[in-house]
Residue frames as a rotation matrix with the C-alpha (Angstrom) as fourth column:
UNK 1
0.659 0.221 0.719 -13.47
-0.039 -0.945 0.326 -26.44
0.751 -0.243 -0.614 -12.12
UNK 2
0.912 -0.411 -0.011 -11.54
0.087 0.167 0.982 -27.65
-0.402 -0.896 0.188 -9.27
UNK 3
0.425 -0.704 0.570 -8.62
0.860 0.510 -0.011 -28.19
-0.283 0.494 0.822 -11.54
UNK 4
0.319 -0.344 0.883 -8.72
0.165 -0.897 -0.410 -24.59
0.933 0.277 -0.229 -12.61
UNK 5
0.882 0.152 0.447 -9.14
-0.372 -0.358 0.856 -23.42
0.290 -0.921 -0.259 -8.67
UNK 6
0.823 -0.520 0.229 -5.91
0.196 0.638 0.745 -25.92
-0.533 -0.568 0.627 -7.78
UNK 7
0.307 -0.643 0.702 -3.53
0.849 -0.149 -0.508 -24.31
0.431 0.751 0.500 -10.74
UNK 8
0.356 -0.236 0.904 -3.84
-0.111 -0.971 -0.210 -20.83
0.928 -0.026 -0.372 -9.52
UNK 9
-0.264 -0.449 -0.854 -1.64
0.933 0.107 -0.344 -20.29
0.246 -0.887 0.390 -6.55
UNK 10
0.681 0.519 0.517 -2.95
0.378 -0.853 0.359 -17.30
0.627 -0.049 -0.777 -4.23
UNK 11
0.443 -0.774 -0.452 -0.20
0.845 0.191 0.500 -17.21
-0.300 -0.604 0.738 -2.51
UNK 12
-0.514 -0.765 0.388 1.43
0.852 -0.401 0.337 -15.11
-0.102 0.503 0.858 -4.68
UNK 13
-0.297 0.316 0.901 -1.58
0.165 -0.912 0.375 -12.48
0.941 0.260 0.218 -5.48
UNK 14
0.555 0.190 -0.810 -2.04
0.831 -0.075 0.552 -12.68
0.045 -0.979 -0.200 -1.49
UNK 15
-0.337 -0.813 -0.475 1.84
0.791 -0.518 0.325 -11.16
-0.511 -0.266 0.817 -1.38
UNK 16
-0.466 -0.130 0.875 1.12
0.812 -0.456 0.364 -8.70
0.352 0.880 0.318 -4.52
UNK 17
0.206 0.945 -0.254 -2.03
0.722 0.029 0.692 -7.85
0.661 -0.326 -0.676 -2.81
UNK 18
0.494 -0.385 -0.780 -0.17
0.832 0.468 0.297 -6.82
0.251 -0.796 0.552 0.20
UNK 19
-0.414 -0.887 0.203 2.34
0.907 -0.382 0.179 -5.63
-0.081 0.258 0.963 -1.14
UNK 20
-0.551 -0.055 0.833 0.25
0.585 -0.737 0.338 -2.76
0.595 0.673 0.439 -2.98
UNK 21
0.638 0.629 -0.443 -1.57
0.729 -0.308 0.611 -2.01
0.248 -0.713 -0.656 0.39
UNK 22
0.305 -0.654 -0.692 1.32
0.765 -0.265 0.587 -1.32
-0.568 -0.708 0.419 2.09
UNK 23
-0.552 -0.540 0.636 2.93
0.824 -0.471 0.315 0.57
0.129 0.698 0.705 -0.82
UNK 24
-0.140 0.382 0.913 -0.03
0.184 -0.896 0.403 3.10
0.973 0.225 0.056 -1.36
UNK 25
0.934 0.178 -0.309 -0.58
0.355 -0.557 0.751 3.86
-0.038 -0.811 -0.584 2.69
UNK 26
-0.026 -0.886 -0.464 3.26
0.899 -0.223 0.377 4.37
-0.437 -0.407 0.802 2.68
UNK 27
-0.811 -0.287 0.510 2.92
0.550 -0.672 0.496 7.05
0.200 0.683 0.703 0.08
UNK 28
0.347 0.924 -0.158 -0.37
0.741 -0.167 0.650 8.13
0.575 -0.343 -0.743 1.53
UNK 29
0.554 -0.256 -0.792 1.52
0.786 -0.151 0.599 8.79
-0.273 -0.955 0.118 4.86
UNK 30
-0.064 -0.759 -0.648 4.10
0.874 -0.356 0.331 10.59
-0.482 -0.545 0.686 3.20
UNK 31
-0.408 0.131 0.903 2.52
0.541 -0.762 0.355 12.89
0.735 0.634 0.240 1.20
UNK 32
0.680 0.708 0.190 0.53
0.142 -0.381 0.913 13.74
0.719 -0.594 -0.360 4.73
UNK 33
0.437 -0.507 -0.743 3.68
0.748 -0.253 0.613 13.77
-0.499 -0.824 0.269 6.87
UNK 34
-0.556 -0.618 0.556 5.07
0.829 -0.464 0.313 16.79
0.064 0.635 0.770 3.99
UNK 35
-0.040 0.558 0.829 1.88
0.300 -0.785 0.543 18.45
0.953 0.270 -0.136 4.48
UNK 36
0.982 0.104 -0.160 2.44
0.186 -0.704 0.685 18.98
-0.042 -0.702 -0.710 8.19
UNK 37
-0.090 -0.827 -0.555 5.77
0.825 -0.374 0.424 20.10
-0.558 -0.420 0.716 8.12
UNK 38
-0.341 0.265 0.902 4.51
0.530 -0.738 0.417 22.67
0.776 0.621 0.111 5.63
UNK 39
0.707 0.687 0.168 2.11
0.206 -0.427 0.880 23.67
0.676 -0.588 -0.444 8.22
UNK 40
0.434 -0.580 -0.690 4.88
0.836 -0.026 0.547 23.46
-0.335 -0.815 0.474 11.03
UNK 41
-0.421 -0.786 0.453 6.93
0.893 -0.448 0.053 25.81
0.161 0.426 0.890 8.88
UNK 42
-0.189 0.522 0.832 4.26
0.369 -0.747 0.553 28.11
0.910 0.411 -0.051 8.07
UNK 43
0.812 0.584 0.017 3.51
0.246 -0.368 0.897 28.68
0.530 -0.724 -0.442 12.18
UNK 44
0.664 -0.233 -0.710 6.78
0.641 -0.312 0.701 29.09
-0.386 -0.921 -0.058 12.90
């Protein structure tokens, strides 16, 4: 068991991990920073 546990580097699915955090808040954000400039638009 240890042998399996000592093959897998996490290292790597740490980064991946990471990676896809960052990725979906970025696209989060920018679908929410499109909806307020809609809104900005619409009040002025």
């Amino acid at each position: 068991m240890a042998d399996i546990f000592a093959a897998v580097d996490l290292s790597t699915v740490a980064t991946f991990a990471s990676a896809t955090g960052v990725l979906v808040i970025g696209i989060a954000m920018a679908f929410k920073g499109i909806d307020l400039a809609k809104r900005g638009v619409k009040k002025a």
